[in-house]
N, C-alpha and C positions, 0 to 999 in steps of 0.2 A: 542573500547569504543564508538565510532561513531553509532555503529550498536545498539548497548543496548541501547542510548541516545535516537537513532529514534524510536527504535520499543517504547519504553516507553511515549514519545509525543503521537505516534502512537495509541496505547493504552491508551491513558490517554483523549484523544480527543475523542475517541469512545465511550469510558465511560459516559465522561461527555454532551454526543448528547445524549445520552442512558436516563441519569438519568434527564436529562432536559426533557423529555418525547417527544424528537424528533426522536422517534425509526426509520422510514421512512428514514432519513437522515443519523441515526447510522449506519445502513443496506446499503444505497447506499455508505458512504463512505471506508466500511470496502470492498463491493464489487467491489467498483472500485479504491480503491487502491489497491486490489489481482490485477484483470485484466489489469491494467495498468501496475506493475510491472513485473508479466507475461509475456506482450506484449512486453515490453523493453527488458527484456532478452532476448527474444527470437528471436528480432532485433538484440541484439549486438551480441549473437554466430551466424547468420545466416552470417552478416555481416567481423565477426574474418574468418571464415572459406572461407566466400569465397574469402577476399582480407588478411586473412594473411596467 
């Protein structure tokens, strides 16, 4: 439930940067919140594998 809740904020905040005609802002924050979660996962298997 947690995961639908977020992605829907998620999605609801991009939307509304969007339709406030802050597209520049809608675009960096849909881009870096790919890359940042991206970057974390890829942190935490790097990290599971090497110390567990």
């Amino acid at each position: 439930m947690g995961g639908f809740t977020t992605w829907s904020t998620f999605s609801l905040d991009a939307y509304s940067l969007w339709e406030r005609g802050e597209q520049a802002a809608a675009i960096g924050y849909v881009l870096g919140s790919l890359v940042l979660s991206f970057t974390v996962f890829a942190v935490v298997v790097v990290a599971a594998r090497r110390f567990g």
